[in-house]
C-alpha positions as CSV (number, residue, x, y, z in Angstrom):
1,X,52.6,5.4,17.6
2,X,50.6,3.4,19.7
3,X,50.7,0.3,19.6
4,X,47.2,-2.0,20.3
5,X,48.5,-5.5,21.1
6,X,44.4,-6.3,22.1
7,X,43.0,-4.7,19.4
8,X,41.5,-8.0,17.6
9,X,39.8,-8.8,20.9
10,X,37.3,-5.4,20.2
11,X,36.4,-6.3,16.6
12,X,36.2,-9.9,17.3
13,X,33.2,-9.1,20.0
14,X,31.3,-6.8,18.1
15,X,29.5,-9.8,16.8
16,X,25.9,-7.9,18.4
17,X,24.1,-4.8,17.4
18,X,21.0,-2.3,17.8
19,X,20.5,1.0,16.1
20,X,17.2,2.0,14.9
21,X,17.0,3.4,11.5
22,X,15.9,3.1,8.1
23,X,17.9,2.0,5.2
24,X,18.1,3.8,2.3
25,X,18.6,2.3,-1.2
26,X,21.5,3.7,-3.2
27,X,21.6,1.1,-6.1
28,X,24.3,2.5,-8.7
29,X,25.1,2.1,-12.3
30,X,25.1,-1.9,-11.7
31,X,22.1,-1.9,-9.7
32,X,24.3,-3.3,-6.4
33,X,23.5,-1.4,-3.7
34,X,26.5,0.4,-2.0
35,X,29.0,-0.9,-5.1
36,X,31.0,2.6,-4.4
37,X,32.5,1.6,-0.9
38,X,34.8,-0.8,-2.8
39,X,36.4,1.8,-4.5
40,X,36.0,4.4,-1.6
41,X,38.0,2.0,0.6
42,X,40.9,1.2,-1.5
43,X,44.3,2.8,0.0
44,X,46.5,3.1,3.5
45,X,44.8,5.0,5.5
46,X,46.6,6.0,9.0
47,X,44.6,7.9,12.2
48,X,43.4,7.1,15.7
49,X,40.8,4.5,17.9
50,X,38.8,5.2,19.7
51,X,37.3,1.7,21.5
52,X,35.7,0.2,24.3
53,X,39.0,-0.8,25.5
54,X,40.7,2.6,25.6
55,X,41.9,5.0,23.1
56,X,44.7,5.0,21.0
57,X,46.7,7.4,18.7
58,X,47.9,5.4,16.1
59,X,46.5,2.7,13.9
60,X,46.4,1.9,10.2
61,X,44.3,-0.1,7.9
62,X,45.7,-1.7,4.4
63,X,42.7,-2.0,2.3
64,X,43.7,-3.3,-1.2
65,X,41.6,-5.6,-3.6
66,X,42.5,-9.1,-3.7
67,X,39.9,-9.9,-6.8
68,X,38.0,-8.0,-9.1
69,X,35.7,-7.4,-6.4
70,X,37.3,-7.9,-3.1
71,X,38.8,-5.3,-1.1
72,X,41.0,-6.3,1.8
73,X,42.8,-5.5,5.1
74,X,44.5,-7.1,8.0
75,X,45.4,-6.3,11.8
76,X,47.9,-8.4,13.2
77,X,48.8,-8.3,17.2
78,X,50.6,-11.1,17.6
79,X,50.6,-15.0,16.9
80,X,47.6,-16.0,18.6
81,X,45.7,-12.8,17.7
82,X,44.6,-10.9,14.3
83,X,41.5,-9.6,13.1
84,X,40.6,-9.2,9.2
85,X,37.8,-7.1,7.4
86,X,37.1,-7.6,4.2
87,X,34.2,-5.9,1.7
88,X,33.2,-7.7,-1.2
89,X,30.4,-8.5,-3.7
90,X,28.3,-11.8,-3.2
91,X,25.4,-13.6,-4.1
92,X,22.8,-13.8,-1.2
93,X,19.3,-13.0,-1.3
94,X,18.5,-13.7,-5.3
95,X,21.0,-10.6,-5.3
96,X,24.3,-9.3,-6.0
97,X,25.3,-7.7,-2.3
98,X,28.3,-5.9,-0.4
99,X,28.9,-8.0,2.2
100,X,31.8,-7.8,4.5
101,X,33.6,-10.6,6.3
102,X,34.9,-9.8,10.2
103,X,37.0,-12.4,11.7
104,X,40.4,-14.3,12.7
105,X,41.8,-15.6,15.7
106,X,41.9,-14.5,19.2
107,X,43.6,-16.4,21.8
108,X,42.9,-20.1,19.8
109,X,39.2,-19.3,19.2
110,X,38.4,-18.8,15.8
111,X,35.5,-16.2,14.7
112,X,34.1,-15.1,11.2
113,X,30.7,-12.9,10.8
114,X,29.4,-11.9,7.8
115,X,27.4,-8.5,7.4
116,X,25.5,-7.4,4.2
117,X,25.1,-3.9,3.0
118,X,21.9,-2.0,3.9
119,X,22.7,1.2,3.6
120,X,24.5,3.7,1.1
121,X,24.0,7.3,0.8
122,X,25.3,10.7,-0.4
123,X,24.3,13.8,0.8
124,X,26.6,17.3,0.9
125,X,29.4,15.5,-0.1
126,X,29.4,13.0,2.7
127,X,29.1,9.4,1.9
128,X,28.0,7.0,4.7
129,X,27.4,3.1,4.4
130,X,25.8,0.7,6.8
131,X,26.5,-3.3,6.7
132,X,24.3,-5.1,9.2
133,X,24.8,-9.0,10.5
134,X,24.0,-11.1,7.6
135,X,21.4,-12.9,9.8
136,X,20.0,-10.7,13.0
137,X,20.8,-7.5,11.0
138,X,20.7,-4.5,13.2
139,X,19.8,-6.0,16.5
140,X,23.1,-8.0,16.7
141,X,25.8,-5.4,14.9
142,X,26.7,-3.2,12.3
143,X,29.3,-1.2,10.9
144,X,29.5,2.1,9.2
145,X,31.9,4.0,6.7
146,X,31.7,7.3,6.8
147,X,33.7,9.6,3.9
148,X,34.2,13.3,4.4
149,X,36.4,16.1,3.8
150,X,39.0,13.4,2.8
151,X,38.6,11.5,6.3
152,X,37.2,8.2,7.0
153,X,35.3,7.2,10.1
154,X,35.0,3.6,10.7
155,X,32.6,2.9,13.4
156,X,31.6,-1.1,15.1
157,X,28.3,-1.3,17.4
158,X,27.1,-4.1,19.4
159,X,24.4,-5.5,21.2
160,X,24.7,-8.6,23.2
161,X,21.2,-9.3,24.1
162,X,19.4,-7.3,21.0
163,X,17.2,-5.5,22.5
164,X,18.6,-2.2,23.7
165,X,17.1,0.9,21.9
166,X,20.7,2.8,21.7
167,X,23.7,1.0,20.3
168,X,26.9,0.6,22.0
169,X,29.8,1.8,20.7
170,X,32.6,-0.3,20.6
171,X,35.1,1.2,18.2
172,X,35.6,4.3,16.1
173,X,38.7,4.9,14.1
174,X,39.2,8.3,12.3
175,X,41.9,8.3,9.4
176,X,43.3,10.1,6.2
177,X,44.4,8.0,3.1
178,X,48.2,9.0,3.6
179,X,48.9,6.3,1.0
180,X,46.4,5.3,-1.9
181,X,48.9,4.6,-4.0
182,X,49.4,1.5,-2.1
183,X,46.5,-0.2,-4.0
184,X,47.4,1.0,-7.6
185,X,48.9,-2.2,-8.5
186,X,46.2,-4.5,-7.6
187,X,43.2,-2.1,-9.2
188,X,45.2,-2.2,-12.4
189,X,45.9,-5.7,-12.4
190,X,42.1,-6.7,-11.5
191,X,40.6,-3.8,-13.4
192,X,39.1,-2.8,-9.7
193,X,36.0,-2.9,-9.0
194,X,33.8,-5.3,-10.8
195,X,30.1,-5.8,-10.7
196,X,31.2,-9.6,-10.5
197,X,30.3,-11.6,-7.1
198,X,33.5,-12.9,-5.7
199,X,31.4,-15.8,-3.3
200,X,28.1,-17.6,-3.4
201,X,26.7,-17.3,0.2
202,X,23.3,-18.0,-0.4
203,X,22.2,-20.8,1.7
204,X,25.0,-20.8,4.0
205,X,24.1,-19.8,7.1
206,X,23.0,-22.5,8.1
207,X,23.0,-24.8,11.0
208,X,24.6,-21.4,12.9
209,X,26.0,-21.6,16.6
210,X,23.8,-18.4,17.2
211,X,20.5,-18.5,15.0
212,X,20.5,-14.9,15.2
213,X,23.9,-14.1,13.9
214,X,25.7,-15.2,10.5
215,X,29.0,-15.8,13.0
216,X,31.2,-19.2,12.6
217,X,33.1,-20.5,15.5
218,X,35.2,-23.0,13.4
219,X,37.4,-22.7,10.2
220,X,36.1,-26.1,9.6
221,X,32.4,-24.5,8.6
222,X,33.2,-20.8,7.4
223,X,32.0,-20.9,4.2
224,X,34.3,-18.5,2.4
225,X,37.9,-19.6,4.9
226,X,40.9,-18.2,4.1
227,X,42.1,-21.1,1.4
228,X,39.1,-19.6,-0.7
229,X,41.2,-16.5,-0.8
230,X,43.0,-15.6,-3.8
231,X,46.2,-13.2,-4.4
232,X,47.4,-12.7,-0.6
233,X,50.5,-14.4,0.7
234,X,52.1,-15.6,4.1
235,X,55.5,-14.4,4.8
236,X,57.6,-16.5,7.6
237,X,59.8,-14.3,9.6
238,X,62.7,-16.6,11.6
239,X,64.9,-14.5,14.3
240,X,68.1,-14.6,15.7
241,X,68.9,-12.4,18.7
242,X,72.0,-11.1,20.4
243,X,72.3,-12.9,23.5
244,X,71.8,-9.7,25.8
245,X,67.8,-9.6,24.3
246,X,67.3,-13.6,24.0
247,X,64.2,-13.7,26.2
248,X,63.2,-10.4,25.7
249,X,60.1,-9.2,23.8
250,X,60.0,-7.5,20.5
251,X,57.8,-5.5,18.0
252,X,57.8,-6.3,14.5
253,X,56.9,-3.7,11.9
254,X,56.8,-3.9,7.9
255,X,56.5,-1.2,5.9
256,X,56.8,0.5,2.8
257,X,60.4,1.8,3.2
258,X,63.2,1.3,5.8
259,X,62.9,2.5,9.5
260,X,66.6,1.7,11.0
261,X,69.6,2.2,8.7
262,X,72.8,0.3,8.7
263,X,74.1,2.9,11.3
264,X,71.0,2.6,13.6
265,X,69.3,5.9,12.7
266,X,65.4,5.4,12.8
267,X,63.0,7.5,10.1
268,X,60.1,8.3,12.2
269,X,58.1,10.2,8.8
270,X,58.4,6.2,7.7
271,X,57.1,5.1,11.6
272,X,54.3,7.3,11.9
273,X,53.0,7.3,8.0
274,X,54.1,3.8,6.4
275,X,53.7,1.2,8.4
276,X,51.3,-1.3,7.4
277,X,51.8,-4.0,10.0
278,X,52.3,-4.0,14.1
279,X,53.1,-7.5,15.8
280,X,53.6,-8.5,19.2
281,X,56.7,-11.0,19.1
282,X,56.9,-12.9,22.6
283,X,60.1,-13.4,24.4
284,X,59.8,-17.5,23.6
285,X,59.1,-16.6,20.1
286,X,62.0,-17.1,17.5
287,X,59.9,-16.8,14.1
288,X,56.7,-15.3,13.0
289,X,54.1,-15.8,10.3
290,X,52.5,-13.2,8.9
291,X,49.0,-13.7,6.5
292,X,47.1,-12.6,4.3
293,X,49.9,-10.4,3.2
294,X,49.2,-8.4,-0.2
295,X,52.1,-9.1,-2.5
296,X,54.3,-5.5,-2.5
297,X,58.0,-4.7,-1.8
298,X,58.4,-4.9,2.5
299,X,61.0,-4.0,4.6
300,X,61.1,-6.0,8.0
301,X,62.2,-4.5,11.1
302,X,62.3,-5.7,14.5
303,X,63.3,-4.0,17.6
304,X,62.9,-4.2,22.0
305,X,61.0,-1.0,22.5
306,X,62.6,-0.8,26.1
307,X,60.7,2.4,26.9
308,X,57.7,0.8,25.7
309,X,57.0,4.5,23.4
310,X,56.3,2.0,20.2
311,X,58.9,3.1,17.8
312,X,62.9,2.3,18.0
313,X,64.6,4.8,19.6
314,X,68.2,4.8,22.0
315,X,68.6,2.2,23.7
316,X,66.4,-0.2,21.5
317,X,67.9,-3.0,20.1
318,X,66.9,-3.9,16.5
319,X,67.9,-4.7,12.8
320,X,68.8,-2.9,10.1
321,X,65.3,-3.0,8.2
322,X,65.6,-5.5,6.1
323,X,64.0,-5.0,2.6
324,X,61.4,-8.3,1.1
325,X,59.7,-8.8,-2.0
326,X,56.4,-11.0,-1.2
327,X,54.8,-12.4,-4.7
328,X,51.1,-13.1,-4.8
329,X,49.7,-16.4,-3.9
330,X,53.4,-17.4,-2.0
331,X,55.3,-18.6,0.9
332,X,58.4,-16.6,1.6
333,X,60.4,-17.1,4.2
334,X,64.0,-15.0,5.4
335,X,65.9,-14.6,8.4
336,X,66.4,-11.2,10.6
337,X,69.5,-10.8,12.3
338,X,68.2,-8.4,15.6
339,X,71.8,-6.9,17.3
340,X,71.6,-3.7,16.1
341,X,71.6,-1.1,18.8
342,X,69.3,1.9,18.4
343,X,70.8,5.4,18.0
């Protein structure tokens, strides 16, 4: 595994865009154009990144719903660094859209676009959807999902000035749904999807800090902030260290099941196909707040990665992964005792 500590700072500039093509309509059974991706999203899926910024050969996105019609996932780096996408249905245009939400916080700047579908078709058994800046549409960015053969291709284009005539391509992540399972619980509970618009976004993009982009520089004025979102959780993480690793920095992992066992002995099947989060934890830092957290059974491990080859291995020193159970809408805090040496 790979771990991509700057990872936010690529999504959070891909706030431009300029491919030339025409949408195609796909309206389905509901008559909302592209209504499929929200189920076609749903699960854990795991692969590699390709980015402007190098290329790595792990990374994993959560996408679970968080509504009837609100699918959800989170990257996390660190403290002062995490990027969300989210795909749901709103009202904008005298419609019912997809639109996605792209944001979080990098460094302490806060960012937030919004893109609208414009494109979802079929052909050969390959599905392919397009969502465009909600306000400068393909000129400033876009993203596409692209289904096939069981793989999906996530792919983020930019254009700062908006007028190139070939995009440029700032990120393009390949991955298999090793997990699905992972969003059972919320599609039962919300009888996923629903042709029901989770936000009202028409008229507010307004009074914009770029007139030709649906991007917000302040939580203050995002008009669908993170308070607005229902069913996800924050989960406070406080650490104690062994003396010999006080000021020394530490990744944080959860996942689905436990990576180090009481006698030290890592489960690398659980490191390379269940984890669902990768934090940064700075030497200074002795607790960690994790958001947007789907509710789920966790388990919480921390280690040094000395060797800097992103999993706990000899040498390491870490805890015994320590198993949480986050309820929706909730604050849970616990403590991690981090002395454990690595096997």
């Amino acid at each position: 595994m790979k771990f991509i500590c700057f990872f936010c700072a690529l999504l959070l500039t891909f706030l431009t865009g300029c491919k030339k093509d025409e949408p195609i309509t796909q309206p389905d059974e509901f008559g909302i154009q592209g209504f499929q991706l929200l189920t076609d999203l749903t699960g854990h899926w795991v692969g590699t990144n390709e980015t402007a910024f190098g290329n790595f050969d792990w990374f994993a996105f959560d996408f679970r719903p968080i509504s009837a019609s609100h699918v959800h996932s989170i990257y996390e780096g660190g403290s002062t660094q995490n990027i969300i996408t989210s795909v749901f249905v709103a009202d904008y245009l005298g419609e019912q859209k997809v639109m996605a939400r792209n944001g979080g916080w990098l460094g302490g700047q806060y960012r937030a676009t919004y893109f609208v579908l414009d494109k979802a078709e079929e052909s050969n058994g390959v599905k392919l959807y397009r969502l465009v800046d909600a306000v400068g549409g393909e000129n400033r960015s876009y993203m596409e999902f692209k289904f096939e053969n069981g793989e999906i291709k996530f792919d983020a284009y930019k254009d700062n000035s908006g007028s190139l005539d070939e995009p440029i391509h700032h990120m393009g992540f390949t991955g298999t749904n090793f997990n699905p399972s992972y969003a059972d619980d919320a599609i039962e509970l919300f009888d996923y999807p629903q042709a029901v618009s989770e936000v009202n976004l028409e008229n507010k993009f307004v009074n914009l800090q770029d007139p030709d982009s649906a991007l917000f520089l302040e939580e203050s004025d995002d008009p669908f902030p993170k308070s607005a979102h229902g069913h996800v959780s924050d989960l406070k993480i406080n650490f104690t260290k062994d003396a010999s690793i006080a000021t020394t920095k530490m990744l944080l992992y959860l996942s689905s099941e436990p990576i180090i066992n009481q006698n030290g002995t890592v489960d690398l099947d659980v490191v390379n196909n269940k984890v669902v989060r990768t934090i940064d934890v700075q030497p200074s830092e002795v607790e960690y707040t994790t958001t947007y957290l789907h509710p789920d059974k966790y388990y919480i491990t921390a280690f040094t990665d000395l060797d800097g080859n992103f999993y706990p291995s000899s040498g390491d020193v870490g805890n015994v992964s320590l198993e949480v159970v986050v309820g929706a809408e909730s604050f849970v805090e616990v403590g991690v005792l981090v002395d454990l040496v690595v096997l």
